[in-house]
N, C-alpha and C positions, 0 to 999 in steps of 0.2 A: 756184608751182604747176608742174607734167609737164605736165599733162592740162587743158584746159577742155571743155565739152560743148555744144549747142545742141540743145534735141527738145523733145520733151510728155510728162509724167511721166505714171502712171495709178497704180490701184492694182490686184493680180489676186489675185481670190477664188479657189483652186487646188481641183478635187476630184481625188484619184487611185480612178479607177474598175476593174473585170478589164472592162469590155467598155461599150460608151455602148447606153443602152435603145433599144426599138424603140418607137414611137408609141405614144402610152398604156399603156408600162411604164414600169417603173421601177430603178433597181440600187443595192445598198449601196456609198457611199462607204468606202473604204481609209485614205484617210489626205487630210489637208485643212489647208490654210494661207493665209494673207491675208500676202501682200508689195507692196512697192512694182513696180514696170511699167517697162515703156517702153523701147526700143531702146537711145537714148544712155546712160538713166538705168540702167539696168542696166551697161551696159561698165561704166560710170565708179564703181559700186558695185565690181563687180570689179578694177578696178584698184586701187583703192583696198585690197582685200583685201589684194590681193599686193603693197601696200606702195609705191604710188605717190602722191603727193599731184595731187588732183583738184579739178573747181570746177565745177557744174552752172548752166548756166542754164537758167531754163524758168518757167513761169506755173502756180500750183497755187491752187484756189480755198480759200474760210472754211469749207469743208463737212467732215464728219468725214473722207470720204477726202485731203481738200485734208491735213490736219492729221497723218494716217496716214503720206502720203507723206514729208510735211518731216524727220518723225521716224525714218523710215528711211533718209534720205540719213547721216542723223546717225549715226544706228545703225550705217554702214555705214563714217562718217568722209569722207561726202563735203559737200565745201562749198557754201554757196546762199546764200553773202553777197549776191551779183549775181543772185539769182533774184525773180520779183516775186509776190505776195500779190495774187488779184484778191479784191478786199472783195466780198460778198455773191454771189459765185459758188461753183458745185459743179465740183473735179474729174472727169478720166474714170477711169472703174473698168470691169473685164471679167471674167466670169465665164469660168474656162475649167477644161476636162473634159481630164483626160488618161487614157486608153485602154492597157492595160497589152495588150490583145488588139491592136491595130496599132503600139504605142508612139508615137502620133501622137496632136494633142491638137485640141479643138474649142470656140473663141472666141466669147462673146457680147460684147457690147461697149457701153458706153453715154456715149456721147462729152457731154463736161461741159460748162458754158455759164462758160468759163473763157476771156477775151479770147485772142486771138491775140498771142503776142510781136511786137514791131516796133524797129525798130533804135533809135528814142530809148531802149528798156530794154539796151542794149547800150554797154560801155564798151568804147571802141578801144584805150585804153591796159591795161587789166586783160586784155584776150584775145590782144593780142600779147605779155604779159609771160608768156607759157607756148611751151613748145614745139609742143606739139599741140595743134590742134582737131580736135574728132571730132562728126560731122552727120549728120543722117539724113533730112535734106530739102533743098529746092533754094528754098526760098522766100527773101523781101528780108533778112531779119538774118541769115540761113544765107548767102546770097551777099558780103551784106556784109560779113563775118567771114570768111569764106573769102579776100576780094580781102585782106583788112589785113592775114591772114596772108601771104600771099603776098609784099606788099609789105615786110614785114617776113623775108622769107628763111625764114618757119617752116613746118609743114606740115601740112596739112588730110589729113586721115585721114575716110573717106566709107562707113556702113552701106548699103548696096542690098538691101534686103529683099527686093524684086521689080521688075519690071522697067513702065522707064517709060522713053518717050521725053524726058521732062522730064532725069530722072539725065541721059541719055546727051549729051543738049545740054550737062551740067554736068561732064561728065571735065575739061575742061583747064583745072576750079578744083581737081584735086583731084591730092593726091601720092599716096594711100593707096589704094587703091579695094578691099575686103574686099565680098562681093556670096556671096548664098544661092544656093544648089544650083537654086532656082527662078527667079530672075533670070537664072542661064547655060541656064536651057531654053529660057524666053520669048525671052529674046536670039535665041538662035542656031537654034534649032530642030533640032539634029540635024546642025546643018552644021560641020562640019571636028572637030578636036577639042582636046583640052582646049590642047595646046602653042599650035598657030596662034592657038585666040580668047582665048588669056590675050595672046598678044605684040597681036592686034588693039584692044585694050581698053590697052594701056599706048601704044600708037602714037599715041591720041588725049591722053595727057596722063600718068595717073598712072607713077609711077616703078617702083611697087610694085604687084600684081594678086593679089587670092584668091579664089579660089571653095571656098566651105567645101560638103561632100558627106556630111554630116551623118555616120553609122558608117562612111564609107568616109575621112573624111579630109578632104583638102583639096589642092587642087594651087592654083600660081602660079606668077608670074614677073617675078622684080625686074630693073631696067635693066643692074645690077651683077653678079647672077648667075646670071644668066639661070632658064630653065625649071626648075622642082621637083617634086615630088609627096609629101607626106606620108600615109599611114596611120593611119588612126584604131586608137582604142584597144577592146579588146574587154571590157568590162563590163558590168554587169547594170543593165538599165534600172529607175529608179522615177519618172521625170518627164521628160520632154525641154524642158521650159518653159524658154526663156530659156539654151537650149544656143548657140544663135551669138551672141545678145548678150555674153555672159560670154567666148565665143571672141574678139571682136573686142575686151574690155577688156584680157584675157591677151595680146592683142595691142598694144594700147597700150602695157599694160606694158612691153612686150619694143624696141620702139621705145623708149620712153622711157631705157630701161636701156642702149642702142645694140650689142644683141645683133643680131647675123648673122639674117638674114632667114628663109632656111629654120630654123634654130634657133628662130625667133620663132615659128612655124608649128609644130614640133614640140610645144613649150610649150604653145601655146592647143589644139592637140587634144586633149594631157594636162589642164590646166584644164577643161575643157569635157566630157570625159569622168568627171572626177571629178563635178563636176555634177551629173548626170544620174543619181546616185546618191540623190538628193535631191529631195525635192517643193519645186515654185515657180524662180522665177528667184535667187532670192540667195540662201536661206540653205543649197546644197549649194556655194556658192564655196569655194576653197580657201583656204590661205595658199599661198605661196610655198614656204617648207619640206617643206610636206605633196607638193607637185607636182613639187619634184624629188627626195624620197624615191618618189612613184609612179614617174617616169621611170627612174629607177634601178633599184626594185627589185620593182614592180609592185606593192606594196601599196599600199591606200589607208588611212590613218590617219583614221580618221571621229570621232575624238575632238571635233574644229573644229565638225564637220559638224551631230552630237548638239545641240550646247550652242546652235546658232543654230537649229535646228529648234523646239529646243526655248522658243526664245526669242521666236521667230514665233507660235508655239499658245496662249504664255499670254499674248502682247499680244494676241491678237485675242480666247481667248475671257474672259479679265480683265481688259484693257487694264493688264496692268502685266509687267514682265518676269519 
């Protein structure tokens, strides 16, 4: 395996709306799909697109969503040899609204009575036999797979969705540190700018630093070569769901393939642009070939795109592909 994972899977019920109702109104749904969720679980679907081999761990309950999920890791080609089945529990699933009038999206959520992962589900020798780990929490199996890595010379790559003092106690487990446009707010507040608190943030530990700025791009700063800034891509939005999960698996990929850093960085904007062309978090992933036909020549080849859309609509509303 390139890639292991550590998170909480879910499943997301998707509506694309032009605009979210006001208090007892209501608005017709555009287009609607049921995919699998989740920070980690997402990257490690898209790395897997672009032709990485991956390996999720994580806890999914007996419940219809539990069952949804497992089959879209598969669907997707990613592994859950080492994931655990809790018997007689329900998954988390969330309904979420995406907004074509702000292009911004709004999350209901219902978090599942699905045990918590704990390091006896975790094998030392199967998560150092990869190069990466990739984390989206700071808890005891997340820590403890981050030290093994470490110990092992490999390297932890770390989601920062938003900003917690908990993450920041956990920089100097982490070589990778990738963090939302909303986490460098909360952080820093306005204070210095992008060059100074990316090199502040690698000072404490990671090697590597990105702050993803959703349509504007992404700037960072690797120990190797120094400060960057990338530009985002200009295309037309139909979902932003799962646009920096998918950036940060287009990122693994890119590690894993031992591509130059800012080139890493160009790639997942392209990835993650292409996306966003598409309702839900997975089924606007790219291939590989599709992402550097975009970089090249701007087009987007939606051929990929169609067939998994469409693959999504009739799993959910037939349950067969």
């Amino acid at each position: 395996m390139d890639i292991v994972g550590i998170g909480t899977p879910c499943i997301d019920m998707i509506s694309v709306l032009d605009k979210l109702p006001s208090p007892n109104k209501g608005s017709g749904v555009k287009d609607f799909s049921r995919q699998g969720g989740g920070v980690v679980a997402t990257a490690l679907a898209a790395a897997a697109q672009l032709g990485a081999s991956v390996s999720y761990i994580g806890v999914t309950g007996t419940c219809v969503h539990g069952q949804a999920i497992r089959e879209d890791f598969l669907y997707n080609s990613v592994d859950i040899s080492h994931s655990v089945i809790d018997e007689g529990a329900y998954s988390h699933f969330a309904y979420v609204l995406s907004d074509l009038e702000t292009e911004g999206r709004s999350i209901v959520y219902r978090k599942g009575s699905t045990r918590e992962l704990n390091i006896e589900d975790i094998d030392r020798k199967f998560i150092t036999s990869t190069n990466y780990l990739h984390l989206e929490r700071c808890d005891e199996p997340s820590a403890t797979a981050a030290k093994w890595m470490r110990e092992a010379s490999k390297k932890v790559v770390y989601d920062a969705s938003s900003y917690s003092k908990e993450i920041e106690d956990f920089l100097p487990n982490i070589d990778v540190f990738i963090a939302s446009e909303f986490y460098y707010d909360e952080c820093f507040q306005s204070r210095g700018d992008y060059e100074e608190n990316c090199m502040a943030i690698a000072a404490q530990g990671p090697g590597v630093v990105v702050f993803t700025l959703g349509e504007k791009g992404c700037v960072g700063y690797s120990k190797e070569d120094g400060y960057f800034e990338v530009e985002g891509c200009a295309v037309p939005v139909v979902d932003t769901v799962g646009a920096g999960d998918v950036f940060h698996g287009a990122f693994l990929f890119g590690l894993s393939k031992g591509m130059p850093i800012k080139d890493i960085a160009k790639f997942s904007c392209a990835v993650s642009a292409i996306k966003i062309g598409a309702i839900g978090g997975r089924a606007g992933i790219p291939s590989y070939n599709t992402t550097i036909k975009f970089m090249e020549t701007g087009i987007i080849d939606r051929t990929e795109t169609e067939e998994r859309i469409l693959y999504y609509q009739n799993k959910w509303l037939f349950g067969q592909p």
